[in-house]
C-alpha positions in Angstrom: 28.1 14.5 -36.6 26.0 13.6 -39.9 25.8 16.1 -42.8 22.2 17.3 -41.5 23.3 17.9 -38.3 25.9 20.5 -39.9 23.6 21.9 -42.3 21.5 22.6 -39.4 23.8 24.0 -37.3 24.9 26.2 -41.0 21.8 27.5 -40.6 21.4 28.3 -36.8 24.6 30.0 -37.3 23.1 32.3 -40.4 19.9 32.8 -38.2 22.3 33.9 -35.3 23.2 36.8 -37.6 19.7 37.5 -38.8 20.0 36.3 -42.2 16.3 35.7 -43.3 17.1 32.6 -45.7 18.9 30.7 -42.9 15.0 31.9 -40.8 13.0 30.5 -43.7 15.3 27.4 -44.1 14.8 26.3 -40.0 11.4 27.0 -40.9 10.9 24.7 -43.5 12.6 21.8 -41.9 11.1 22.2 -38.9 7.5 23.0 -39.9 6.1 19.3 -39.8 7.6 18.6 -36.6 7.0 21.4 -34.5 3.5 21.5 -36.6 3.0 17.9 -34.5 4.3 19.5 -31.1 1.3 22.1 -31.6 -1.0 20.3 -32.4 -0.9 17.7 -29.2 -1.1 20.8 -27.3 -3.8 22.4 -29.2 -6.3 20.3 -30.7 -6.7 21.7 -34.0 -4.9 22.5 -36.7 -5.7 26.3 -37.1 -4.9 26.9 -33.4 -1.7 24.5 -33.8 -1.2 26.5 -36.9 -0.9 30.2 -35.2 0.6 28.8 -32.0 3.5 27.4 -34.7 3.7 30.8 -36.2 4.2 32.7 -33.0 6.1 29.7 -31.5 8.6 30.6 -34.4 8.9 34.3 -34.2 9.9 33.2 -30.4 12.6 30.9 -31.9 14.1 33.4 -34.5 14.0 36.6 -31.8 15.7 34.6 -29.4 18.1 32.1 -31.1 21.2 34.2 -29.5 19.7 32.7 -26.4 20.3 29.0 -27.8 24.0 28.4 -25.9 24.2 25.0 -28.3 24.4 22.9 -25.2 21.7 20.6 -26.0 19.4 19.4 -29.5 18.7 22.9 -31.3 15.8 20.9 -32.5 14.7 20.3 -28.5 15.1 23.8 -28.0 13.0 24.5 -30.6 10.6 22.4 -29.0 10.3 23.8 -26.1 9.7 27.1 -26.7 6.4 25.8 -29.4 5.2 23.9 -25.9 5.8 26.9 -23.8 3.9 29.0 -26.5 0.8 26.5 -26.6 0.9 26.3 -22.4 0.4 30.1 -22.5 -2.2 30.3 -24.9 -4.2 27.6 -23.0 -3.7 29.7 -19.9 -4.3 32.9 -21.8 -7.4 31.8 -22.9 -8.5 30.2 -20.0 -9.4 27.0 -21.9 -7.7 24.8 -19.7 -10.2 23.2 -17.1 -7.0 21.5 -14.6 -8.9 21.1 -11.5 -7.3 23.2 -8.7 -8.9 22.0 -5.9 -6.0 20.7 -4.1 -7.7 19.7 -0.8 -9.7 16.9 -2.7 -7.3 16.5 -5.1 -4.3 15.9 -2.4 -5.9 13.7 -0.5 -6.1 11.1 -2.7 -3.6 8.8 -3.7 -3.0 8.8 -7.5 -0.7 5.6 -8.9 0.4 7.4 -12.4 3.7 5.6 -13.1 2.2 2.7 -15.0 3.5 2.6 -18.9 1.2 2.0 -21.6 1.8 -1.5 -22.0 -1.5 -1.8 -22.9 -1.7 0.4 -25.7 1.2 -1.8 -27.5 -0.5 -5.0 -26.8 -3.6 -4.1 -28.1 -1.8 -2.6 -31.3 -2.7 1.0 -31.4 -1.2 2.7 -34.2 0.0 5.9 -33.2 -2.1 8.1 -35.2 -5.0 6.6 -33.4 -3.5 7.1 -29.9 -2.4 10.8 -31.0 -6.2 11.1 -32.3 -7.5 10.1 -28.8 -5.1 12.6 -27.6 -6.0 15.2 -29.2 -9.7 14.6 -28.3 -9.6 14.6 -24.6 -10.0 18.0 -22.8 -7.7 20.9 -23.5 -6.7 20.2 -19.1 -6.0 16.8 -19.4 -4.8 17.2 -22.9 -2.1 19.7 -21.3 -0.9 17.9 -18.6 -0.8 14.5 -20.7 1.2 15.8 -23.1 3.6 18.1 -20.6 4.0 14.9 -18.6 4.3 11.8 -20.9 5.4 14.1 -24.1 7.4 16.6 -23.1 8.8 15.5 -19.8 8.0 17.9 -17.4 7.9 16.7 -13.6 4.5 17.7 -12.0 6.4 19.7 -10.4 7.4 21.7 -13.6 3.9 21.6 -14.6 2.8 22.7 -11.2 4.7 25.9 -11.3 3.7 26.2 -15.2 0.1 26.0 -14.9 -0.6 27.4 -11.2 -1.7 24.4 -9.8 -1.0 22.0 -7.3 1.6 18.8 -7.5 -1.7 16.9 -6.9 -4.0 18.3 -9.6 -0.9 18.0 -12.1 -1.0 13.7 -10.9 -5.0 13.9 -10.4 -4.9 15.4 -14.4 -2.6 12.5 -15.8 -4.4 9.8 -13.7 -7.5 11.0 -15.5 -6.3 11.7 -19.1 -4.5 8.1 -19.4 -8.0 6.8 -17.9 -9.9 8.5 -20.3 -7.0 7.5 -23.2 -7.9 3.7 -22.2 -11.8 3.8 -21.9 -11.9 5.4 -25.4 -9.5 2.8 -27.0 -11.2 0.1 -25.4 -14.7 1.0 -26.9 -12.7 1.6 -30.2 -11.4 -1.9 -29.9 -14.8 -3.6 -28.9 -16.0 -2.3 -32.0 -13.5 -3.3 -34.3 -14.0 -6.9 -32.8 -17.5 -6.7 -32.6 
């Protein structure tokens, strides 16, 4: 175990017993990173921004909850997800299509990689640009899918919709991923 994996744990301990420093130190390591979880999710940086907030008040109230059985840093990560999911779904700014009857009776291939995204030499910052762009439904399920790892399942059950909508959702966002890149490519070449 390296030296920041034991200050980290130092302070997960101190957090554990409500010490505020310990709060403020988690905070400060973690800001940039979460910050980046939030703003997949979100779209914006104020919205990323209060999501984070209330994504870390979440963290520090329940940290006795954290059995250290996996990353602190992956727990931490899913609770800022599970915060931005509830906020789209509060809001109602998610536009998943529900309407599993046409959706089901389709047959969507999603397990293709993105291959192409590599060979074409997309920097990341561009990809996560894209990303960010598409609609706050597709943006959801892209990132719960492909960033987080959920099954559709998982994202399913999450987001009250159906196993189809969840694959019908992804389909679409990585279709709508390429088509933009593409253009943005053709241009550059042009």
């Amino acid at each position: 175990m390296g030296s920041d994996s034991l200050d980290l744990q130092a302070l997960v301990n101190g957090c554990k017993k409500g010490d505020r420093l310990s709060q403020r130190k988690v905070y400060e390591q973690l800001y940039n990173q979460m910050l980046g979880v939030s703003l997949r999710y979100m779209g914006n940086m104020d919205d990323a921004k209060d999501i984070l907030h209330e994504g870390f008040i979440k963290v520090f109230t329940n940290i006795d909850k954290y059995t250290e059985e996996g990353s602190f840093i992956g727990w931490v990560r899913r609770i800022i997800s599970n915060v931005a999911i509830d906020e789209i779904r509060r809001s109602k700014k998610s536009k998943v299509k529900t309407d599993s009857e046409l959706i089901d009776s389709q047959n969507f291939e999603i397990d293709e990689e993105f291959n192409w995204f590599e060979e074409n030499n997309l920097s990341p910052d561009r990809i996560q640009h894209e990303i960010e762009n598409l609609s706050p439904g597709y943006r959801t399920v892209f990132n719960m899918y492909v960033i987080e790892g959920y099954s559709h399942q998982e994202i399913a059950d999450y987001l009250k919709i159906s196993i189809g909508a969840s694959k019908s959702n992804l389909s679409k966002a990585k279709a709508r991923l390429k088509e933009r890149l593409t253009n943005l490519i053709a241009k550059v070449n042009s």
